[in-house]
TORKOL-4160 file (C-alpha; in steps of 0.2 Angstrom, whole numbers, padded with zeros to 4 digits, m for minus):
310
<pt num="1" X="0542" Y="0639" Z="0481"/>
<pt num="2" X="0549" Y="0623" Z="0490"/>
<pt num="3" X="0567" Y="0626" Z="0496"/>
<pt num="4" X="0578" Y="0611" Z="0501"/>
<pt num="5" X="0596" Y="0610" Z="0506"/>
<pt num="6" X="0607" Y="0594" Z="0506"/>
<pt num="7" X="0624" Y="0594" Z="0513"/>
<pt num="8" X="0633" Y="0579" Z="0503"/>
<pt num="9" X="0649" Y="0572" Z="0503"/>
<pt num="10" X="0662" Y="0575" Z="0490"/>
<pt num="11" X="0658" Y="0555" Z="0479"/>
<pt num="12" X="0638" Y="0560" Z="0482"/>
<pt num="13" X="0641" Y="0578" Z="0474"/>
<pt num="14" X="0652" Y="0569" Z="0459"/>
<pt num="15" X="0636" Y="0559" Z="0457"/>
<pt num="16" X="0622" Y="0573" Z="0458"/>
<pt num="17" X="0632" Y="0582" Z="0444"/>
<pt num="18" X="0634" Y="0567" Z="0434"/>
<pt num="19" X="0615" Y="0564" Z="0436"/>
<pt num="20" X="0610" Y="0582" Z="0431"/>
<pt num="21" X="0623" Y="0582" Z="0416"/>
<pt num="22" X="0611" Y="0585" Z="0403"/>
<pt num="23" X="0601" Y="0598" Z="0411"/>
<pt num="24" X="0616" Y="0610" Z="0416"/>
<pt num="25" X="0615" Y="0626" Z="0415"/>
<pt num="26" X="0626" Y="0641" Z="0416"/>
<pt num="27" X="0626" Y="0651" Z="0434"/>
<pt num="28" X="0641" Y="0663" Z="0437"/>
<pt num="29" X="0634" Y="0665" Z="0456"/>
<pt num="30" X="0646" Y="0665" Z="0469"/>
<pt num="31" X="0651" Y="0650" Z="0477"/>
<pt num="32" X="0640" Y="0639" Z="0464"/>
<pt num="33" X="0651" Y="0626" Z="0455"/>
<pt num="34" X="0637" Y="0618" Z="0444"/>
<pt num="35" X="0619" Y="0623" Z="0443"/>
<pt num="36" X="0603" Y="0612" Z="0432"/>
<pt num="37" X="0589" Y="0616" Z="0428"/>
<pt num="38" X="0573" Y="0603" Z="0427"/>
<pt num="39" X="0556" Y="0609" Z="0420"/>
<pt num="40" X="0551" Y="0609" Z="0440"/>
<pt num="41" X="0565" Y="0610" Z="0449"/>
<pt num="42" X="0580" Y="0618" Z="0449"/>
<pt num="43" X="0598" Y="0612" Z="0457"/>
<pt num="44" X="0612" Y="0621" Z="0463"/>
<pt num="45" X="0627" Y="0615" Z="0468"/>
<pt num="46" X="0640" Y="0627" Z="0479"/>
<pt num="47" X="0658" Y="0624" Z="0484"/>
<pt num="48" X="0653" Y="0621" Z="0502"/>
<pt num="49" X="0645" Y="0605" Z="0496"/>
<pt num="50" X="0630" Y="0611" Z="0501"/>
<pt num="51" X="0614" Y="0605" Z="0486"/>
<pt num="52" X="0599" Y="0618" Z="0482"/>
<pt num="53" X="0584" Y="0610" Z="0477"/>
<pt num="54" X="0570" Y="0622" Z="0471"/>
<pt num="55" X="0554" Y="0621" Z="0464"/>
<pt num="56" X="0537" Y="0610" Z="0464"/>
<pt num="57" X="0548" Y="0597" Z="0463"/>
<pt num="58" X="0560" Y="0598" Z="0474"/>
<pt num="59" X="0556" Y="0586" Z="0485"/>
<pt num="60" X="0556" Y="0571" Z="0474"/>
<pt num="61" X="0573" Y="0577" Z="0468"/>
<pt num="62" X="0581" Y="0579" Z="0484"/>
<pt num="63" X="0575" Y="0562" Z="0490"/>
<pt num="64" X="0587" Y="0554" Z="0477"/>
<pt num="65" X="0601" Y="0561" Z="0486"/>
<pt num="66" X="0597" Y="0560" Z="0507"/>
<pt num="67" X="0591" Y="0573" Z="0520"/>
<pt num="68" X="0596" Y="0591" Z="0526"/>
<pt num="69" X="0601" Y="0582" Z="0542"/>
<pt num="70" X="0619" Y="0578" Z="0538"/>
<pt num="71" X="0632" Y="0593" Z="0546"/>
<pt num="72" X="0646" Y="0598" Z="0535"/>
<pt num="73" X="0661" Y="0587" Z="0530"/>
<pt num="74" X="0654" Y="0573" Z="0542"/>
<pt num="75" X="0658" Y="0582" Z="0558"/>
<pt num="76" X="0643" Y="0582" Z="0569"/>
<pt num="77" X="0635" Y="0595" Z="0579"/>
<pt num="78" X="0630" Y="0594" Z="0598"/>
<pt num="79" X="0613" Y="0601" Z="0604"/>
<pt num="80" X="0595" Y="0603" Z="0599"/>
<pt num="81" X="0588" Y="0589" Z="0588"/>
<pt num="82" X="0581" Y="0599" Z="0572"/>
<pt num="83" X="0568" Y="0596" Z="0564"/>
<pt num="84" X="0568" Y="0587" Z="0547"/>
<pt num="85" X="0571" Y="0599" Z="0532"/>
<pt num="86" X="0576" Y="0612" Z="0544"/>
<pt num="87" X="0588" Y="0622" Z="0533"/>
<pt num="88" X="0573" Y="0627" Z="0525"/>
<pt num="89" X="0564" Y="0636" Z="0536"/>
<pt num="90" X="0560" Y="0652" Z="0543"/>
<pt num="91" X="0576" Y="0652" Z="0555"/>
<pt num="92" X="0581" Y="0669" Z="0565"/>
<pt num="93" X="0600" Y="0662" Z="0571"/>
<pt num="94" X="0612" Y="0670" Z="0582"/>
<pt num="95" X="0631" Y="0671" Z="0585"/>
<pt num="96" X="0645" Y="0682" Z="0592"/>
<pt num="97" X="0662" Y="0684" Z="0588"/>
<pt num="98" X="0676" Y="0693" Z="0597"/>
<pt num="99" X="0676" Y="0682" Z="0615"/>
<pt num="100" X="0693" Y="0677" Z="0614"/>
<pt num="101" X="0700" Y="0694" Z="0606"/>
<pt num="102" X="0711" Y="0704" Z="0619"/>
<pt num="103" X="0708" Y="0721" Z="0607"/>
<pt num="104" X="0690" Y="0721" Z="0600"/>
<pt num="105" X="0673" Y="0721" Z="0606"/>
<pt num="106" X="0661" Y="0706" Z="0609"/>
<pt num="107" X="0647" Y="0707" Z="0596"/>
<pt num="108" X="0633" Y="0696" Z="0594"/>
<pt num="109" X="0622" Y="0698" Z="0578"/>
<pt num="110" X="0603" Y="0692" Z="0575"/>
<pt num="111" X="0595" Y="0688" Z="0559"/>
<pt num="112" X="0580" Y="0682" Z="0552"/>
<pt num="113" X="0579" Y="0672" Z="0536"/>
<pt num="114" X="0563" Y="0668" Z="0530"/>
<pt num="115" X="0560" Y="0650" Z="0520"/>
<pt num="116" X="0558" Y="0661" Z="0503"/>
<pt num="117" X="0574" Y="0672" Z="0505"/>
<pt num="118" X="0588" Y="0658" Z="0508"/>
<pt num="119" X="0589" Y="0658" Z="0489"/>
<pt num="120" X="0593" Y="0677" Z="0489"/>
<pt num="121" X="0604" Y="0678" Z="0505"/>
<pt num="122" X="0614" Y="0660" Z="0498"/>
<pt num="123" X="0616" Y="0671" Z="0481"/>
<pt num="124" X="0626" Y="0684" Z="0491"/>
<pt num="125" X="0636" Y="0672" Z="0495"/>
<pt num="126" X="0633" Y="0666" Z="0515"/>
<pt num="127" X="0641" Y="0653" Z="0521"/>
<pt num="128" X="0650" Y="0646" Z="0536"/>
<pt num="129" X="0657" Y="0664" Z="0542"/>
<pt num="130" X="0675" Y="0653" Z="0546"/>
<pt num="131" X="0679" Y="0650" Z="0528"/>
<pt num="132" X="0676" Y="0668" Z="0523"/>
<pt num="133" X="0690" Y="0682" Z="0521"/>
<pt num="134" X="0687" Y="0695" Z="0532"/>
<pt num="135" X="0689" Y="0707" Z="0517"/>
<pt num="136" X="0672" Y="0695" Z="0509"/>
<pt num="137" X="0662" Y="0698" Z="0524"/>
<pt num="138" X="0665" Y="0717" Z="0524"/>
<pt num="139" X="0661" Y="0718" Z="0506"/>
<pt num="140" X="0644" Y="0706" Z="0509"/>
<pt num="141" X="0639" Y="0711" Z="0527"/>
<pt num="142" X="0629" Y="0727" Z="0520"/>
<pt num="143" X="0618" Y="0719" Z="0507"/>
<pt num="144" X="0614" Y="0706" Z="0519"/>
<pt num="145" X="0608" Y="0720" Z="0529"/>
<pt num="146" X="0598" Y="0729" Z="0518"/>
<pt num="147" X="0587" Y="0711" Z="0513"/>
<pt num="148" X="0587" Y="0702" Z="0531"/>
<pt num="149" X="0580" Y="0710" Z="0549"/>
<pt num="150" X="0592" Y="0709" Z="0561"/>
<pt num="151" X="0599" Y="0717" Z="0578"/>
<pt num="152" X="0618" Y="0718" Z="0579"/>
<pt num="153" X="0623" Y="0724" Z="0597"/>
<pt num="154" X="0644" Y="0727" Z="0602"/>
<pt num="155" X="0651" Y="0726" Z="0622"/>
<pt num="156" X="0663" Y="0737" Z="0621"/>
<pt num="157" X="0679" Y="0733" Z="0633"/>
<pt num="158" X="0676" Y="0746" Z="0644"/>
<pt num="159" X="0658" Y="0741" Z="0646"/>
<pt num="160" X="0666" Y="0722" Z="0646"/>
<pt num="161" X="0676" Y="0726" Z="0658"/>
<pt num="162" X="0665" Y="0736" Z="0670"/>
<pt num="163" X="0653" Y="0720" Z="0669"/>
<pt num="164" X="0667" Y="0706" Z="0672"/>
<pt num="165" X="0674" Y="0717" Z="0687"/>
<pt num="166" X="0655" Y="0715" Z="0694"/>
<pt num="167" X="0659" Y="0694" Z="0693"/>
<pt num="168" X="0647" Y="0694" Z="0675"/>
<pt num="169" X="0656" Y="0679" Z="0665"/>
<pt num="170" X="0658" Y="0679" Z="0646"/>
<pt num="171" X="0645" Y="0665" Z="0646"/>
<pt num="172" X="0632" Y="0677" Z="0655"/>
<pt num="173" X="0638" Y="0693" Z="0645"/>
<pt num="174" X="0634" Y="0683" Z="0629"/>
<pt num="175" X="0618" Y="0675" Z="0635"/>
<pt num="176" X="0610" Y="0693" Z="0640"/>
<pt num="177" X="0619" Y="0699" Z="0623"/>
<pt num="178" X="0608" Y="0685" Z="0614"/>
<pt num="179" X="0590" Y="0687" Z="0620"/>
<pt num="180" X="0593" Y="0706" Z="0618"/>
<pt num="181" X="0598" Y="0703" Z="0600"/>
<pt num="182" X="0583" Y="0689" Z="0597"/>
<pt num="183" X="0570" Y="0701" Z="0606"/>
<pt num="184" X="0575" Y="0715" Z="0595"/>
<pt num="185" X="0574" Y="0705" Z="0579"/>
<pt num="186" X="0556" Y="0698" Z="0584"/>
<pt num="187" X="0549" Y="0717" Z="0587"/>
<pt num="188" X="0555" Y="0720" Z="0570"/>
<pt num="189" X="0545" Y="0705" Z="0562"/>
<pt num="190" X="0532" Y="0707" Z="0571"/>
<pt num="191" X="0517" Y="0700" Z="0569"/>
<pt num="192" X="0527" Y="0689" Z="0559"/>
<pt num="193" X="0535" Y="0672" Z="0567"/>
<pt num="194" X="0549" Y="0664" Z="0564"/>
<pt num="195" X="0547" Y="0644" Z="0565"/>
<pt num="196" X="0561" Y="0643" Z="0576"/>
<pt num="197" X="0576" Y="0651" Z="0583"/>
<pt num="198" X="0592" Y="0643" Z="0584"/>
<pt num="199" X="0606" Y="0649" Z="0596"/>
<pt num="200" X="0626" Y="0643" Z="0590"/>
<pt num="201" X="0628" Y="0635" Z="0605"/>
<pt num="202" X="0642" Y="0641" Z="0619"/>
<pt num="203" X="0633" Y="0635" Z="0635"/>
<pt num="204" X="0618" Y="0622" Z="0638"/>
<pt num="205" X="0604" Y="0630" Z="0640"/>
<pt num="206" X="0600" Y="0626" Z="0659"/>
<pt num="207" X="0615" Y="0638" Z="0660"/>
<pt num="208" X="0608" Y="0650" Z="0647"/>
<pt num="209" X="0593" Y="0654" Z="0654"/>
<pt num="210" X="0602" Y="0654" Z="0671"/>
<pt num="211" X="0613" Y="0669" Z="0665"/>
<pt num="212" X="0598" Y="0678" Z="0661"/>
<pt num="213" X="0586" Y="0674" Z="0674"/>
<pt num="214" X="0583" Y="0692" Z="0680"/>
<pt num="215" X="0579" Y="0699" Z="0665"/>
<pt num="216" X="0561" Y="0704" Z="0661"/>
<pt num="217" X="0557" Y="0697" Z="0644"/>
<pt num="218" X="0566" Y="0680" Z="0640"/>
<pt num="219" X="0563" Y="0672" Z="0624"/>
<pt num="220" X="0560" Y="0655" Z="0626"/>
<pt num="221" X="0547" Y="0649" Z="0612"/>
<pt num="222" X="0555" Y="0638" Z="0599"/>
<pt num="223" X="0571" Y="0640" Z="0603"/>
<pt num="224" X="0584" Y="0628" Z="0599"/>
<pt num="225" X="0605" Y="0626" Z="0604"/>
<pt num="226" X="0616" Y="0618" Z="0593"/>
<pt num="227" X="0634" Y="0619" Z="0589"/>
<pt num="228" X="0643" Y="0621" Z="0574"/>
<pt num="229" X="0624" Y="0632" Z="0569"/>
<pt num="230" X="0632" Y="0640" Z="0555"/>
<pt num="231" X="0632" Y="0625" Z="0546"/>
<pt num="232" X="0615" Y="0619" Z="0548"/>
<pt num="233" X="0605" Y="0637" Z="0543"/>
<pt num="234" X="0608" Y="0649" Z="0532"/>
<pt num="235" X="0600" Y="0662" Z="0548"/>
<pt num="236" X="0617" Y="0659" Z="0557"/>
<pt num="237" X="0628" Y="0660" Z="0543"/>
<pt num="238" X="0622" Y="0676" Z="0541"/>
<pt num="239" X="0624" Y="0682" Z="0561"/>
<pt num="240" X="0640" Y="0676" Z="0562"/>
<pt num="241" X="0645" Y="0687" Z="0547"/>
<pt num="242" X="0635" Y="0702" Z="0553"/>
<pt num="243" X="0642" Y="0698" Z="0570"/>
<pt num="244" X="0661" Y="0698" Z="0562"/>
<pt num="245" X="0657" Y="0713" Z="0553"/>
<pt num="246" X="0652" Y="0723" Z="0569"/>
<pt num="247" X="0670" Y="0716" Z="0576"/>
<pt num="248" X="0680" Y="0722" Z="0561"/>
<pt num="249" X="0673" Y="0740" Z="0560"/>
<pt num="250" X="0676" Y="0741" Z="0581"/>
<pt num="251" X="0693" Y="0736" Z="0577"/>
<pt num="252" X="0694" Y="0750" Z="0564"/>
<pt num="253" X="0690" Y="0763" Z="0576"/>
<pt num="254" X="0701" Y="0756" Z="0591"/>
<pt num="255" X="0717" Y="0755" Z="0577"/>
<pt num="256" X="0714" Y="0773" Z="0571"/>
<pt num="257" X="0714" Y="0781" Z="0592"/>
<pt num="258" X="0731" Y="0772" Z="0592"/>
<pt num="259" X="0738" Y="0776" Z="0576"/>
<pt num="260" X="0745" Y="0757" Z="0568"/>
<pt num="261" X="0732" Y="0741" Z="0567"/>
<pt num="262" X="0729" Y="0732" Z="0578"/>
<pt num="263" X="0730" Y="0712" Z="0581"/>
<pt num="264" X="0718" Y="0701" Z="0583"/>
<pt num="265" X="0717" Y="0685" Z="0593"/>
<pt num="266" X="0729" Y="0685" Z="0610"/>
<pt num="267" X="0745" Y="0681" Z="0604"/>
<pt num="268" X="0763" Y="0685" Z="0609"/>
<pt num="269" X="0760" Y="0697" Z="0595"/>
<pt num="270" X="0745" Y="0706" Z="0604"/>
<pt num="271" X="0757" Y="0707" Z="0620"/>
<pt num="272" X="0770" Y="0717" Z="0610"/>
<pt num="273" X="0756" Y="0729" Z="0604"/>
<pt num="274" X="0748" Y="0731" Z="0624"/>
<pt num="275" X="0767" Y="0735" Z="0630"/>
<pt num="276" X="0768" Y="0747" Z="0617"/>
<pt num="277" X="0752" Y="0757" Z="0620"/>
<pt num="278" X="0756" Y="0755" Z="0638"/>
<pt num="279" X="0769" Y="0764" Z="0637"/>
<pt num="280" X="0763" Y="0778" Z="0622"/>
<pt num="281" X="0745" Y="0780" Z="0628"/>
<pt num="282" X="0747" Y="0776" Z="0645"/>
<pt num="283" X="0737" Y="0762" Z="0657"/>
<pt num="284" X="0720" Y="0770" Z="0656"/>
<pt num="285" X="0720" Y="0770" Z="0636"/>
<pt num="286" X="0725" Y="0751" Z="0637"/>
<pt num="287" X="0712" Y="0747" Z="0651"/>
<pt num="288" X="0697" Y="0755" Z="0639"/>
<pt num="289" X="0701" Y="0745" Z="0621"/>
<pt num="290" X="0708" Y="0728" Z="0630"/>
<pt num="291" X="0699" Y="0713" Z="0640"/>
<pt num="292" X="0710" Y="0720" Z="0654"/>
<pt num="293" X="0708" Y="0701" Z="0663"/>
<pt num="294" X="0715" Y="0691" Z="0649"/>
<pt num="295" X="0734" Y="0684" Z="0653"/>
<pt num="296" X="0739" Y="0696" Z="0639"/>
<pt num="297" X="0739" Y="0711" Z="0652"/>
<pt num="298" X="0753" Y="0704" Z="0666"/>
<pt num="299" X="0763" Y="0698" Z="0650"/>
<pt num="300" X="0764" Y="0716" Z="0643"/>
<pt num="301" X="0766" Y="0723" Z="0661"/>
<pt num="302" X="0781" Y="0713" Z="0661"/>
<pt num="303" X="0786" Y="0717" Z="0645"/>
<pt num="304" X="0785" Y="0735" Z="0649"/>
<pt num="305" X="0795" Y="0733" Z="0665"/>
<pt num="306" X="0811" Y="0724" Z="0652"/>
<pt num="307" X="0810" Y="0738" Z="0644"/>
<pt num="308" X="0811" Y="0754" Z="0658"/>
<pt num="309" X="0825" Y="0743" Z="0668"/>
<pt num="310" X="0834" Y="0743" Z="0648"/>
């Protein structure tokens, strides 16, 4: 079955439904905010104004309206030209979460989507990671799980931080945290292929690949670097959530060893909380959950000093 996926604008989705007014049909799916059905083709349209075509003709119905080329609400991507109709594909994506969190673990998540299992994995309700509750993504993340291969791998802070004290940036924590994730994902599939691999982009790839150099099996074939990736296949949509998920459960365990939840981001907020396990748990409990480079640290050291010269 033919699979393509338009991204319009809010005047060419008033118009779609218009055009399709007659053939409408009832879908209670998630994120679907009107659905026809032709006798080859059916059209779906979802809330991220993103347009399903599917069917023999999908095609011919899809041409009325554009190309899958155009990024979501008109902001443009930077990277990789893709190829035409590339949000239907066989896409494994990948994405992380996490880097600019002072609690909480880097995780990066790869998945593969085959062309015939975007239908599914949309009905599940993936989309852009960003405008998803984190509550959602809990709920969603094991389902996607279950239907699409994937590898989900978490740098815990004391691993993060043993690493960064060797002089390993982020970027090159991330990069080897990718091609792990990827090279996992293609033993799964195996002999299966995916027709490309896209990256979310965080670095160019002269400076990806520079990161990971030394390691012995780098994946290389069809691999493509965009920004703003989980907009443009449903393969990254899906990381980013898997990769969020990982995140959240990470954060679960860090907030029970400590005994309150725990703050996300690196906030003023987040200081607070560092002084006040600094001074409950002591420096070495602080050290293992934290980024112990991030400013957050000295503010807390400070904050914690206030408070024994009180």
């Amino acid at each position: 079955m033919t699979n393509i996926v338009l991204l319009l604008t809010n005047d060419k989705l008033q118009e779609v439904q218009s055009f399709y007014a007659t053939n409408k049909v009832i879908r209670n799916a998630p994120g679907v905010v009107f659905a026809a059905k032709l006798a080859d083709t059916a059209i779906t349209v979802y809330k991220s104004g993103k347009v399903m075509f599917q069917g023999g003709g999908a095609e011919r119905e899809a041409a009325r309206w554009g190309t899958a080329e155009v990024s979501e609400k008109g902001i443009a991507s930077k990277g990789d030209a893709l190829p035409k109709n590339f949000a239907t594909l066989s896409v494994i994506g990948s994405d992380e979460t996490g880097t600019g969190d002072y609690f909480g673990p880097i995780t990066v998540a790869a998945v593969y989507v085959p062309a015939d299992k975007i239908p599914l994995v949309q009905e599940l309700g993936v989309k852009d990671s960003k405008l998803l509750t984190d509550d959602f993504m809990r709920k969603i993340a094991p389902d996607l799980m279950k239907v699409c291969a994937h590898s989900i791998l978490t740098l815990r802070n004391d691993k993060y931080n043993t690493l960064q004290a060797k002089g390993y940036s982020q970027g090159k924590m991330k990069a080897l945290l990718h091609n792990q994730a990827i090279r996992h994902v293609l033993k799964k599939i195996a002999p299966e292929q995916p027709q490309y691999i896209l990256i979310d982009q965080f670095a160019e790839r002269a400076t990806y690949y520079r990161h990971i150099q030394r390691e012995q099996e780098i994946i290389r074939d069809n691999v493509l670097f965009s920004t703003k990736a989980e907009n443009l296949h449903v393969a990254v949509a899906t990381a980013s959530i898997l990769a969020r998920y990982a995140f959240l459960k990470e954060m679960d365990r860090l907030s029970e060893l400590v005994g309150f939840t725990l703050q996300k981001g690196a906030s003023s907020k987040v200081d607070e909380m560092a002084a006040k396990i600094w001074l409950s748990k002591g420096e070495e409990t602080l050290h293992s959950i934290s980024k112990w480079h991030f400013a957050n640290t000295e503010k807390a050291r400070r904050l914690l000093q206030k408070r024994k010269n009180l």
